[in-house]
ZASE-327578 format. One line per field, with one value per residue (C-alpha): residue in one letter; x, y, z. Coordinates in steps of 0.5 Angstrom, whole numbers. Layout:
# ZASE-327578
r <- (a, ...)
u <- (X, ...)
v <- (Y, ...)
w <- (Z, ...)
END
This chain:
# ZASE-327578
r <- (x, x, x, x, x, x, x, x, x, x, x, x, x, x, x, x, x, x, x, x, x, x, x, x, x, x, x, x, x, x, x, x, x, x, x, x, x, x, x, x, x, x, x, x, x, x, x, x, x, x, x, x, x, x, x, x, x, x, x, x, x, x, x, x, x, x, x, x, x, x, x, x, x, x, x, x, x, x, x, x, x, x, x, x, x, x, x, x, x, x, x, x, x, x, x, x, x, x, x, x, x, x, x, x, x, x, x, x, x, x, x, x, x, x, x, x, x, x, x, x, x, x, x, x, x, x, x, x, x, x, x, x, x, x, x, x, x, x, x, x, x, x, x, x, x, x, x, x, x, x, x, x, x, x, x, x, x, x, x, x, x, x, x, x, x, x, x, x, x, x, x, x, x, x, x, x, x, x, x, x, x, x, x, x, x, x, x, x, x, x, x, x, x, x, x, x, x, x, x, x, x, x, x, x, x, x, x, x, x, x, x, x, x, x, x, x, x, x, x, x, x, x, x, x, x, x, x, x, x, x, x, x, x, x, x, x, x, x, x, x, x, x, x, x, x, x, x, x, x, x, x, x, x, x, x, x, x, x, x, x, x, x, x, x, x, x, x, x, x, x, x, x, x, x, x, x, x, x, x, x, x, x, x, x, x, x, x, x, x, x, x, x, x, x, x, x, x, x)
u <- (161, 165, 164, 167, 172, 175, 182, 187, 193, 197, 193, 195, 203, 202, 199, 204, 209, 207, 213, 212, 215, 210, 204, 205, 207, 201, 198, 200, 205, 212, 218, 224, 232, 233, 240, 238, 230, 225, 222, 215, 215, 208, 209, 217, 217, 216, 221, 220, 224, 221, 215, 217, 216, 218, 215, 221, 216, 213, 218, 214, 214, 211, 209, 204, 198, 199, 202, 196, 191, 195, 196, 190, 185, 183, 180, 183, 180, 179, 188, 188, 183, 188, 195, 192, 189, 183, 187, 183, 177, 170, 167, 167, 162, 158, 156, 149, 146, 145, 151, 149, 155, 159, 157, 163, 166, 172, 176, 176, 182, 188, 189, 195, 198, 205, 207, 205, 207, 215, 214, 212, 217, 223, 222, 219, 222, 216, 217, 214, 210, 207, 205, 202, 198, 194, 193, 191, 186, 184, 186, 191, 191, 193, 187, 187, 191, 197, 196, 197, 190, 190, 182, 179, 173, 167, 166, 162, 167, 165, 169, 167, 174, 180, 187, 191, 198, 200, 207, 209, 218, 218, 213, 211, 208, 200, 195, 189, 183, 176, 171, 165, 169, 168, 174, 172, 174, 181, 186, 187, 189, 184, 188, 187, 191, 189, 195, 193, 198, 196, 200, 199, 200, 199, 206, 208, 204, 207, 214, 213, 210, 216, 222, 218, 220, 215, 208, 205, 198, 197, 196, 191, 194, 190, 193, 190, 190, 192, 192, 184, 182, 176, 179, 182, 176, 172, 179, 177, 170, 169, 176, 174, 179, 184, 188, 195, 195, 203, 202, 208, 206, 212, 217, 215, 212, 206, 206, 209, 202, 198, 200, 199, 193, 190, 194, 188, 183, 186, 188, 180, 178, 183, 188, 195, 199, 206, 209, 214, 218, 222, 229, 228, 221, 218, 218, 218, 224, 227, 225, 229, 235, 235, 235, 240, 245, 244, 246, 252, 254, 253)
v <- (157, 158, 165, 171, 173, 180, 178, 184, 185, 182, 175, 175, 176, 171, 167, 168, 167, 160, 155, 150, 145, 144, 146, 140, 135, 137, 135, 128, 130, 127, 132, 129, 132, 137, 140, 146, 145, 140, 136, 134, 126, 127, 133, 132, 138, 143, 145, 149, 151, 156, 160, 160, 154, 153, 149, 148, 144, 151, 155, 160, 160, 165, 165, 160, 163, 163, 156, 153, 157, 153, 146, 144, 149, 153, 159, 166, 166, 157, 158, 163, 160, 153, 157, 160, 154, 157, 162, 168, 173, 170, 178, 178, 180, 174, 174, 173, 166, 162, 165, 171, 174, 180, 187, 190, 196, 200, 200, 206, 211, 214, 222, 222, 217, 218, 210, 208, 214, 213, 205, 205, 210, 209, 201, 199, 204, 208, 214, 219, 222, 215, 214, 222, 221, 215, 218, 224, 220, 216, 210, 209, 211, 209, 205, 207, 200, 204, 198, 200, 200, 199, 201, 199, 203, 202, 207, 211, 212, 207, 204, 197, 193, 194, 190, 191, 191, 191, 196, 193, 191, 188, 182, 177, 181, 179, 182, 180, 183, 186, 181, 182, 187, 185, 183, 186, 192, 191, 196, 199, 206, 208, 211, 214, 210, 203, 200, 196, 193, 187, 186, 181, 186, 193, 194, 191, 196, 202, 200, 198, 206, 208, 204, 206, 213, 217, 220, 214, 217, 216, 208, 203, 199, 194, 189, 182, 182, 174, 171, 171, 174, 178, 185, 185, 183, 188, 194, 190, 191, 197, 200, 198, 202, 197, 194, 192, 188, 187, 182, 183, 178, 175, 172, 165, 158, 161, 168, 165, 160, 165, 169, 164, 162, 170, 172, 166, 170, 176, 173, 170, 178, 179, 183, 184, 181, 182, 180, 184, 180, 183, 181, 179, 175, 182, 189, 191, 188, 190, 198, 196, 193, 198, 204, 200, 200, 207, 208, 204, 208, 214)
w <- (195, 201, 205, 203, 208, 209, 209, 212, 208, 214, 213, 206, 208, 214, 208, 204, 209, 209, 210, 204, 207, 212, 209, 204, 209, 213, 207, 206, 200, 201, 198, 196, 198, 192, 193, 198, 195, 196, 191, 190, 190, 186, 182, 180, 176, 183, 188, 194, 198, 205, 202, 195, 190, 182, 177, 172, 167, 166, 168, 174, 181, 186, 194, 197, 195, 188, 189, 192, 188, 182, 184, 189, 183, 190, 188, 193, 198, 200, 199, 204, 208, 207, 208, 215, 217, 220, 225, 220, 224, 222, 223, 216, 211, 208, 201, 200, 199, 193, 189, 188, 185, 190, 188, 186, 189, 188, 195, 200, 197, 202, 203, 198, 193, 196, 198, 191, 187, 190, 190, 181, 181, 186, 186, 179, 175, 172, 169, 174, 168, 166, 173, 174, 167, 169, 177, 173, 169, 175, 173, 179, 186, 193, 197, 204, 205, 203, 196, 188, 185, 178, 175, 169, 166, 161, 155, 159, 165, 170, 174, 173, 175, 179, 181, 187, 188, 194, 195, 202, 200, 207, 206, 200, 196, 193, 187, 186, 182, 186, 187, 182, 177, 170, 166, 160, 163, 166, 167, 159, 155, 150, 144, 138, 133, 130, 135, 141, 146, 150, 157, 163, 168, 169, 172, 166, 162, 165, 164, 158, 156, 160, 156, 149, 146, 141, 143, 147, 147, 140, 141, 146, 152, 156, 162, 162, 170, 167, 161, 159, 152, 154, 156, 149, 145, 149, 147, 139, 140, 143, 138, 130, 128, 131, 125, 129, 135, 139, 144, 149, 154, 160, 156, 160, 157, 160, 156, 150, 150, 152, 146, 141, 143, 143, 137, 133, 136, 132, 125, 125, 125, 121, 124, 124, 129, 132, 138, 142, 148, 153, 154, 161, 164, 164, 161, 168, 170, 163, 165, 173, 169, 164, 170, 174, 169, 168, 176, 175, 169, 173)
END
């Protein structure tokens, strides 16, 4: 296991401010011209092209972190270690030897929420409403980093997941999720019915909320914080009374197969299963689109 590192949220942004280009020859790869892009000779399926990347096979693309987590099978913090080539502070926190798993902790919390509240509200569109409920219930607040935390509880009210969402627009945005949290309690919405909503994001989570009309109280909500089925069969296990679940994952090849193979999950426990896809890649950029035309309108 490599050292944990502390990495300030500037050293992620220098991270995922990597020039591509240079990263992968640095590392042997040969691109090849591609209109304005470059090309991987050994993956022809991808394009890069400064710090960002595009995998047309799958039809999704990011900043380098994500790029090199995917590619070369680096875990986040080896990633970021690579991108910077060894220019981080060594005066971090080390984990335990032997492997020990880190003990999870909920990062230390601002005075105020004002920077993630206008973010959620003014750039991601969320229903100010939507935004005061989940801050309300603790679910969501601003770490004294200025980051979105999205925390997930157990039955009992503990904190036992959390997924940070930085709100900084003049730098690659990063998300991640809080070492030694337990994914079966991610960012979720206990409700009252028999329905359950499953996302990959919480922002995506909260949009869709905002886009839905009616008492959205009534039903239950849980954002993967990936693709993974363990936040949703922990919702199934710890709701019995689920009898209907709506998957409504990105609208990319990675979504659709991440739908397809937790819908089986749910039809071998005999549950119904319905699929409800945004028009765009995500419902959040189906709330931003929806808000913008609205403006125009106006």
């Amino acid at each position: 296991m490599s050292e944990y590192i502390n990495f300030t949220d500037e050293q992620i942004e220098t991270a995922n401010a990597t020039d591509l280009e240079l990263f992968l020859l640095s590392r042997g790869e040969r691109l090849l011209p591609s209109g304005r892009e470059k090309r991987m000779e050994s993956d022809r399926s991808i394009t890069v092209r400064g710090n960002k990347w595009y995998d047309h096979a799958c039809e999704r693309g990011g900043y380098p972190i994500d790029f090199v987590m995917q590619h070369y099978g680096l875990s986040f913090q080896d990633a970021v270690c690579a991108l910077l080539g060894g220019n981080y502070t060594l005066s971090a926190e080390k984990e335990n030897t032997h492997s020990e798993r880190k003990v999870f902790a909920l990062p230390k919390a601002n005075a105020d929420m004002r920077r993630v509240f206008a973010y959620l509200v003014k750039q991601r569109y969320i229903a100010q409403n939507v935004v005061a409920e989940f801050a309300h219930a603790k679910l969501l607040y601003e770490d004294a980093k200025h980051n979105a935390v999205f925390v997930g509880k157990d039955e009992h009210g503990i904190a036992k997941h959390a997924h940070l969402r930085s709100t900084n627009s003049f730098a690659a945005p990063f998300r991640l999720n809080i070492e030694g949290g337990d994914s079966a309690y991610s960012f979720h919405y206990d409700g009252t019915n028999d329905r359950l909503f499953v996302f990959e994001a919480p922002i995506d989570m909260l949009s869709y909320i905002s886009l839905t009309d009616g008492d959205w109280k009534e039903n239950s909500y849980v954002a993967l914080c990936g693709t993974a089925k363990h936040a949703m069969l922990k919702m199934l296990e710890l709701h019995p009374a689920i009898r209907e679940v709506t998957f409504c994952m990105d609208n990319d090849e990675a979504g659709i197969k991440a739908t397809e193979r937790l819908r089986h999950e749910c039809e071998e426990r005999g549950i119904a299963v319905s699929v409800d896809l945004p028009q765009h890649k995500d419902w959040n950029d189906d709330l931003c689109a929806e808000a913008e035309a609205t403006m125009e309108i106006t």
